[in-house]
C-alpha positions, 0 to 999 in steps of 0.5 A, spaced: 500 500 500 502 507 497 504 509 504 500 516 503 494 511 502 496 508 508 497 515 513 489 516 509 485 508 512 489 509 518 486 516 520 480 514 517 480 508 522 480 513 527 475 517 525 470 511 524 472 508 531 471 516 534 465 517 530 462 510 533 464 511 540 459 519 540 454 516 536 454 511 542 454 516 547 448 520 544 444 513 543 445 512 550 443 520 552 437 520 546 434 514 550 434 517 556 431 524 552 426 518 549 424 515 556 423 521 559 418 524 552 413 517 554 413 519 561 411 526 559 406 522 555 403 519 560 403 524 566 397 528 560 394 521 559 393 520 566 391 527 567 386 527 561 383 520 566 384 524 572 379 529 569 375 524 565 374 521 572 371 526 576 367 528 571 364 522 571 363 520 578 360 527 579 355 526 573 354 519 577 352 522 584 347 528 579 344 522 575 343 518 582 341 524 585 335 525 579 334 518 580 332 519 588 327 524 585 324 519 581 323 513 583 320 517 591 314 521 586 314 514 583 313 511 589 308 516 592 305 515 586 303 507 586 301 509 595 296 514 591 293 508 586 293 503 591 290 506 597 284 509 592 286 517 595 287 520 589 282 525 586 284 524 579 286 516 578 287 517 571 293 524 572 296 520 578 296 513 573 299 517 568 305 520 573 306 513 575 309 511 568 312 518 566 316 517 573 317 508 572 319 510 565 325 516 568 327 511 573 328 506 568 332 511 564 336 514 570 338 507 572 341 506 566 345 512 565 347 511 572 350 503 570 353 506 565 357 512 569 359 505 572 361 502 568 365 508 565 368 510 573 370 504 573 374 503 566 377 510 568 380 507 574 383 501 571 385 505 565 389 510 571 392 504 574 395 502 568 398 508 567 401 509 574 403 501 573 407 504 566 410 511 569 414 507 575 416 502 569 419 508 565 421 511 571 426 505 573 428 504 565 430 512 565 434 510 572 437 505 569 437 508 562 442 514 566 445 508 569 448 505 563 449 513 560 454 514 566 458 507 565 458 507 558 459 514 558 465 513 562 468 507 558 466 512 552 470 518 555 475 514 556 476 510 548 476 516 545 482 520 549 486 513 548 484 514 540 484 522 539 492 522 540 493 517 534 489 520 530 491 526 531 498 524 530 496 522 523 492 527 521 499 530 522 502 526 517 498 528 511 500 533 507 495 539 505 492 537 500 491 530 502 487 533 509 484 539 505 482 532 500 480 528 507 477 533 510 472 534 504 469 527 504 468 527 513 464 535 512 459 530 507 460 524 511 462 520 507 468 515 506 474 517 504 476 510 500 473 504 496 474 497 494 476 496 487 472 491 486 472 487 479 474 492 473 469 499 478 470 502 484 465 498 489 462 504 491 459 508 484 461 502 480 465 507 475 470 503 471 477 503 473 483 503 468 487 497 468 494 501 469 491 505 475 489 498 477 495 496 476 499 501 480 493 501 486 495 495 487 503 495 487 502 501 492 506 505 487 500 511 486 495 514 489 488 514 485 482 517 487 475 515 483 473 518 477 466 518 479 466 518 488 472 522 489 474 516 493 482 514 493 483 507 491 485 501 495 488 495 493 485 489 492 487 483 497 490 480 491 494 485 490 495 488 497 498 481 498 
């Protein structure tokens, strides 16, 4: 391999095991970012069920109220048919039914707030249950932020100075070059594959193939602006 080829992968390995190392960090931290955007979630669905709840329940204690009302005159309407005291048999029969019809409609609607009530409170409970299980997955989520943070941390101070070493080697044009392909983040170099470069697939020429491979040159792709590198035959 051409020694200027060799200043290039050796950096662009550095780079790489840098690039991974940060984008393991901010994986680490945007999960805690995440976590805590569901137990943001959860904390207004539980608010939204706190606020459904009370409303039913006072709706219940009204409807069940109402329902009281109804079935008393109900009542004091049948006292009436049964003991012959009203003077007006027909307004008091017609009373009844009007007051039956009601407390039939009024024990619905209260079973119905029931049903809802209790629906709610399941549905908090549940909520709870899943905010103390983010809860702790943010813990632990944080824990493993400051652990492998720390490890993080420490690989790439160990790898920054050998890269830096080997950015030092590199001539200006060779770094402005090098430089030019980590702004667009892209890789530097490519294969060459059978007859093209493996990475845009322009053909290369055989004398460039040739000299790649004998480390004599260093070529960048026609098409990529990738620098060549050696087939394993002729890295051999």
């Amino acid at each position: 391999m051409h020694p200027d080829l060799q200043i290039i992968v050796t950096l662009w390995g550095h780079d790489h095991r840098v690039d991974r190392a940060r984008e393991r960090a901010g994986a680490l931290k945007a999960r805690i970012g995440e976590i805590e955007e569901d137990i943001a979630e959860i904390a207004r669905e539980m608010e939204r069920v706190s606020l459904a709840l009370s409303q039913t329940v006072k709706k219940e204690a009204e409807t069940q109220g109402e329902l009281n009302r109804y079935i008393e005159r109900r009542d004091r309407s049948a006292r009436l048919l049964e003991g012959g005291q009203s003077l007006d048999f027909v307004a008091v029969q017609k009373q009844f039914e009007q007051c039956s019809e009601r407390v039939e409609r009024l024990e619905e609607e209260v079973l119905e707030c029931m049903d809802q009530r209790d629906g709610l409170v399941d549905e908090g409970a549940a909520l709870e249950a899943e905010q103390e299980r983010l809860k702790d997955a943010k813990g632990q989520a944080h824990q493993n932020w400051v652990t492998e943070g720390r490890q993080i941390r420490q690989e790439i101070e160990e790898v920054w100075p050998q890269r830096q070493a080997a950015y030092a080697e590199m001539n200006r044009d060779l770094a402005s070059k090098y430089d030019g392909f980590r702004g667009k983040k892209m890789h530097p170099v490519a294969p060459m594959g059978e007859a093209v470069c493996t990475a845009c697939h322009v053909v290369i020429q055989g004398q460039i193939r040739i000299e790649v491979n004998a480390g004599r040159r260093l070529h960048h792709c026609r098409g990529c602006g990738r620098w060549h590198l050696p087939e394993p035959e002729g890295e051999e």
